[in-house]
C-alpha positions in Angstrom: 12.0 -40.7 -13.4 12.0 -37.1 -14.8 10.3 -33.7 -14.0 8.4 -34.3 -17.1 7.0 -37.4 -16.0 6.3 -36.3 -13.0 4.8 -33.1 -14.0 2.9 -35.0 -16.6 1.2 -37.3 -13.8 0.2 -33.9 -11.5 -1.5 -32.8 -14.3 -3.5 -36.4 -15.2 -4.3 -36.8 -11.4 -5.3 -32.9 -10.7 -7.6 -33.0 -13.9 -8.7 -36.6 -14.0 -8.6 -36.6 -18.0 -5.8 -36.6 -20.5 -7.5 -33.9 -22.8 -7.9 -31.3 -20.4 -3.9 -32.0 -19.0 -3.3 -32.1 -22.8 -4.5 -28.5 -23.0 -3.3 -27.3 -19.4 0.5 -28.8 -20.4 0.7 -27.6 -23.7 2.0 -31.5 -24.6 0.1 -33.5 -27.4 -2.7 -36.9 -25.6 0.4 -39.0 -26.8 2.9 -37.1 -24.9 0.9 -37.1 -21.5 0.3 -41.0 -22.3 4.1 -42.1 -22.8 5.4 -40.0 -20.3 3.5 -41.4 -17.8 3.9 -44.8 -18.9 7.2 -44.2 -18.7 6.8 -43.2 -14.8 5.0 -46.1 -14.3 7.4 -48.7 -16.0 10.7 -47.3 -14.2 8.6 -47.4 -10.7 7.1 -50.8 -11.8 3.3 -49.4 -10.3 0.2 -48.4 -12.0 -0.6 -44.9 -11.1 -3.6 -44.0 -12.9 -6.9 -46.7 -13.3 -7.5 -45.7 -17.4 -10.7 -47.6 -17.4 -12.7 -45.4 -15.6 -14.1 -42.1 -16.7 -13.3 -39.6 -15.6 -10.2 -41.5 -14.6 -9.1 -42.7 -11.3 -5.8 -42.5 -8.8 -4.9 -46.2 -7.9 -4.3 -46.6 -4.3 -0.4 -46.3 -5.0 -1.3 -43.3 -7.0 -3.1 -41.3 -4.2 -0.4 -42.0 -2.2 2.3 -40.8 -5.3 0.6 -37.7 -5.9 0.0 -36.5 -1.9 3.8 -36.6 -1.6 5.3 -35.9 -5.0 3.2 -32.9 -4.9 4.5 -31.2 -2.0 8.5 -31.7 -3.2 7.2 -30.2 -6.7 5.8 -27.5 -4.9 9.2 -27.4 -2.8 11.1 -27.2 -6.2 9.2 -24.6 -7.3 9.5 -22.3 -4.4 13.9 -23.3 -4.4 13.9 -22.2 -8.4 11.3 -19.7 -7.4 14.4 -18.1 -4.9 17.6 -19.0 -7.1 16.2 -16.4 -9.6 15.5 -13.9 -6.6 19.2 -14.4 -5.7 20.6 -14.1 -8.8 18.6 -11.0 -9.2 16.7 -9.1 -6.7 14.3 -6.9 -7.7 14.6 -3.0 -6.8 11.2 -2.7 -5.8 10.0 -3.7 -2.7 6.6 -5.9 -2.8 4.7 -5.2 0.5 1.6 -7.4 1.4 -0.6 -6.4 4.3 -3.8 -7.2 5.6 -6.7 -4.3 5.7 -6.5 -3.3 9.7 -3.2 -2.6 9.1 -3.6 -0.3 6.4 -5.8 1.9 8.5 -2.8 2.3 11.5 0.5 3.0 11.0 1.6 1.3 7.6 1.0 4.6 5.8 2.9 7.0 8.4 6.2 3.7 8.0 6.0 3.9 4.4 6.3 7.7 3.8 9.2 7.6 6.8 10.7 4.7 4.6 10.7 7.0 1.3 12.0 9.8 2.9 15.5 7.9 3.6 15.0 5.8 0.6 13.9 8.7 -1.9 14.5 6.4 -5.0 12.8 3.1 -3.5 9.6 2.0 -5.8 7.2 0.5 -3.0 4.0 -1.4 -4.7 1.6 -2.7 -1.6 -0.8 -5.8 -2.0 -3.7 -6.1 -0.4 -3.7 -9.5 1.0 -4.8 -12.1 3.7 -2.2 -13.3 6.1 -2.5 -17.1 4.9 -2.0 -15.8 2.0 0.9 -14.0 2.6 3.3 -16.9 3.1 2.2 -18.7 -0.4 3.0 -15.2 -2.4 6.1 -14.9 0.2 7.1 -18.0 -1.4 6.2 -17.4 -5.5 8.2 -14.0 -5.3 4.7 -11.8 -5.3 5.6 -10.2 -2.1 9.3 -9.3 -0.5 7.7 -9.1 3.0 3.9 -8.8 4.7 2.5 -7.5 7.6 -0.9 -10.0 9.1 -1.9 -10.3 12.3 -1.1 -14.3 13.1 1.8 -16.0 14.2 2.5 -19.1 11.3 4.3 -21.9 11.4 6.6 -22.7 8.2 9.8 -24.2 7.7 10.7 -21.3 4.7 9.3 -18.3 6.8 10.5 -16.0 9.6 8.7 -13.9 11.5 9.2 -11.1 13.9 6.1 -9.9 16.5 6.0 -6.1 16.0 3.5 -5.3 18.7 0.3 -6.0 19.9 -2.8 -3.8 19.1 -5.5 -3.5 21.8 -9.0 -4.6 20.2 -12.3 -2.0 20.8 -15.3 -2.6 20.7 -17.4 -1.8 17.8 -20.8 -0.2 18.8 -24.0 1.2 17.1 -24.6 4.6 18.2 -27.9 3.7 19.4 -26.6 0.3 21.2 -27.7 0.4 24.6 -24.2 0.1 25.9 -22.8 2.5 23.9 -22.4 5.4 26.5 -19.9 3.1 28.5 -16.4 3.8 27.9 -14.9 0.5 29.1 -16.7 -2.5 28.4 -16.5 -6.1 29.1 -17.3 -9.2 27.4 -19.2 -11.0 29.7 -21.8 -7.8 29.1 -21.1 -8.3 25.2 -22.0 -11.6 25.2 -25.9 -11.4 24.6 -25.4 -9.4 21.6 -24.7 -10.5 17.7 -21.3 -11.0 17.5 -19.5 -10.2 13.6 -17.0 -12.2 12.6 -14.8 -11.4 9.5 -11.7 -13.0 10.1 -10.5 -15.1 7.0 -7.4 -16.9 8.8 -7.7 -18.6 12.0 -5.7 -19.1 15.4 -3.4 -22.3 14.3 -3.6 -24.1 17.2 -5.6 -23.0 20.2 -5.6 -24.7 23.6 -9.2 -23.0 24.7 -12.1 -25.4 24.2 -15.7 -24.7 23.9 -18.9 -27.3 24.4 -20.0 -28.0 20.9 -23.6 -27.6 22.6 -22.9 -24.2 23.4 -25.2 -21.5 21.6 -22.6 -20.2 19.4 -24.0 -20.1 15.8 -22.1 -19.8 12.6 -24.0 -18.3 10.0 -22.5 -17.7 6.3 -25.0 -17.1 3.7 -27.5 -16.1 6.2 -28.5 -14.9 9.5 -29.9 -17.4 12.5 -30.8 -17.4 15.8 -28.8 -19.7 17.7 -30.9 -22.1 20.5 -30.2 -22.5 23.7 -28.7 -26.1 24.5 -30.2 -27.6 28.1 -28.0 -31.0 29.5 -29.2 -33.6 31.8 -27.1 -33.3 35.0 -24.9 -36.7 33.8 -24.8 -35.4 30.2 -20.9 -33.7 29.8 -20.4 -31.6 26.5 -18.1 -32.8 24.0 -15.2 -30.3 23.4 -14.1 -28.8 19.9 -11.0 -26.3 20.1 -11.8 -22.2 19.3 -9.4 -20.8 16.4 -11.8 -18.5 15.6 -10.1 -15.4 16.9 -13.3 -13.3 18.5 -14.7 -16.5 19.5 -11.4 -17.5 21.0 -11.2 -14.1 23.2 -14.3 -15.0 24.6 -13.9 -18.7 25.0 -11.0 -17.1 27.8 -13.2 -16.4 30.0 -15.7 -19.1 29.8 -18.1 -16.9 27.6 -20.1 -17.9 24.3 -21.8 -14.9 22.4 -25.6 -15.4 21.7 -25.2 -15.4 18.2 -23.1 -14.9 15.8 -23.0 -14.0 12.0 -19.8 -14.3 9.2 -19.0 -12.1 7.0 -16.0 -11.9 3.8 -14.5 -9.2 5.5 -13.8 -6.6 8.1 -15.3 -3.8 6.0 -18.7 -5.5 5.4 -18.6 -6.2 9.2 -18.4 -2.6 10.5 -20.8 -2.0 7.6 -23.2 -4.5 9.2 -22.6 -2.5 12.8 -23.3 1.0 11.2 -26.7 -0.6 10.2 -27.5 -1.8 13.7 -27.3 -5.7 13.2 -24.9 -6.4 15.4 -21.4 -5.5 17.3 -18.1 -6.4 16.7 -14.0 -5.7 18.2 -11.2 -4.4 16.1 -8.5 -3.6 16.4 -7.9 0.0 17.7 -6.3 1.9 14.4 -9.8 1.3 13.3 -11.7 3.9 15.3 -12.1 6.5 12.8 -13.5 4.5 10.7 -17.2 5.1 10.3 -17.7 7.2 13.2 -20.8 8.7 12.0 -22.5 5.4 12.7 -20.2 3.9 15.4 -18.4 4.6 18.3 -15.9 2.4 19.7 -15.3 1.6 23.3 -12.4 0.2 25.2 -12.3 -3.3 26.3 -11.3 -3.9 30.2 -9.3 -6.9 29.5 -5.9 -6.5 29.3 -5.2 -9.7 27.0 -8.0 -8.2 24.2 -5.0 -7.7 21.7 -4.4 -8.4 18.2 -0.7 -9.0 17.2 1.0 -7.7 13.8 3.3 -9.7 12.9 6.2 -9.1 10.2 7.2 -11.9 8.0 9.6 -13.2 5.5 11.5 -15.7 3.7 14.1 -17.3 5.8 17.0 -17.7 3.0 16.3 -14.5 1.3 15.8 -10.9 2.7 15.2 -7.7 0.4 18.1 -5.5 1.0 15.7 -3.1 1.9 13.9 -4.9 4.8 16.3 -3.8 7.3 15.3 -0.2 6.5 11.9 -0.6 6.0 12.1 -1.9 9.9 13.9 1.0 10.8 11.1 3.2 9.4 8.9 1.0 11.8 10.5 1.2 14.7 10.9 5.4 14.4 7.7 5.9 14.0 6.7 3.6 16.9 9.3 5.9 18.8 7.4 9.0 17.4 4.3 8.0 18.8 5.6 6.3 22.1 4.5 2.8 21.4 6.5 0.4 23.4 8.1 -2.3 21.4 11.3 -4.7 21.5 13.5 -4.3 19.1 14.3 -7.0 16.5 15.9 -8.2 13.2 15.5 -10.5 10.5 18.0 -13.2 10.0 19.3 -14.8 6.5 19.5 -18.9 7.5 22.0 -20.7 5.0 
């Protein structure tokens, strides 16, 4: 058993046909067929059913693929950070998710070029799931998201958390109240735009309960009565704005999803609904919004740093300085922290 082989019957199972791996490979119909004859001989199983169009996993191959898969992928991500080691770029690859961009990222970045004149920063816009995938291929030295991930080849450091607002038409009723609380939110059309979701969450929410997730388009969400013996089945909330509100025993009215944060403040300018961000977004928009403080103390969103554990950019360690003197600068409170190369 080889890489070839192996990488040979990925290709077979992904694409169920030996013409398209054929083209995807770069190897010759033959090629694909001996190598994975081959794997199959020296494991003594059949793989791959060949008398099925398009063709079909055995049960032993299901099995073969979910787990050679994820050591391939493992492989990739170990060559992936040999070639890192043996030579590390001079840029610095920053990935960050959108809220971020509009608080302090740019004030860190020009504090971090001021003490590194020569440093070449590129930035990539890019989800925080995302983040630890491109961690992993190189795209990205280091990213900046807003949840907390579980991974055995990432660390992560909490920078701070960011009190959400509320995000208000300027003709909403409520929008003359400076301090606002959910349970007075909750008859309104909540936006939701967050792309990653809360890991694990221990709040639960009936699945009977009005809440309404709408995609492609907009619905109103019915009102659920139970008989008195009836007791609702519970589903957990990772939803993140769903989640607040699940704290404190609340379900919004309706809701509606959108791609992104941008099309959701767009949807508040035009009056179809209200949403929370996170606080460095309250310039944004203001001809059409205005953006209230929530009463709950626990309405924050986190930013998170993260980054591979066996390989650190030598330039991390400043970049975090940058951070932490321009949290200093504008009297945020923070602990101080470092990353950590594990060998």
């Amino acid at each position: 058993m080889d890489l070839k082989q192996l990488n040979a019957f990925i290709a077979i199972a992904d694409l169920r046909s030996f013409s398209a791996a054929a083209t995807k490979t770069g190897l010759s119909q033959p090629t694909l067929s001996r190598l994975l004859k081959q794997l199959e001989t020296d494991m003594g199983v059949e793989l791959v059913d060949r008398y099925h169009r398009p063709l079909h996993l055995t049960e032993a191959g299901v099995f073969f693929y979910d787990k050679i898969s994820a050591i391939l992928t493992e492989i990739d991500t170990v060559t992936s950070m040999t070639q890192r080691l043996s030579a590390p770029s001079t840029a610095l690859n920053i990935g960050f998710v959108p809220s971020v961009l509009y608080g302090l990222l740019p004030e860190v970045i020009a504090k971090l070029k001021q003490s590194n004149p020569d440093i070449e920063v590129n930035l990539k816009d890019i989800s925080s799931y995302q983040q630890i995938e491109a961690l992993k291929t190189g795209e990205i030295d280091i990213g900046f998201g807003r949840f907390a991930h579980q991974d055995p080849w990432i660390q992560q450091i909490l920078l701070r958390h960011e009190r959400y607002m509320v995000a208000l038409p300027k003709a909403h009723a409520l929008a003359h109240i400076d301090e606002q609380r959910l349970i007075d939110l909750a008859n309104n059309r909540l936006i939701l735009y967050h792309q990653t979701h809360l890991p694990i969450s221990t709040t639960t929410q009936p699945i009977n309960t009005p809440i309404n997730h709408i995609a492609a388009t907009d619905k109103s969400s019915s009102r659920h009565k139970q008989s008195s013996n009836e007791q609702p089945s519970l589903e957990p909330v990772t939803e993140p704005l769903l989640h607040l509100f699940a704290q404190y025993g609340i379900s919004p009215f309706m809701t509606t999803t959108v791609s992104d944060l941008q099309v959701a403040l767009g949807l508040v300018a035009a009056g179809e609904g209200i949403t929370l961000v996170p606080a460095s977004l309250k310039t944004v928009r203001t001809e059409q919004i205005v953006y209230r403080r929530l009463l709950h103390e626990n309405a924050t969103s986190p930013i998170y740093l993260h980054t591979l554990k066996d390989f650190v950019h030598p330039k991390i360690p400043d970049l975090l300085s940058a951070i932490y003197q321009v949290y200093e600068r504008r009297g945020i409170t923070y602990r101080k922290q470092s990353f950590t190369l594990q060998r």
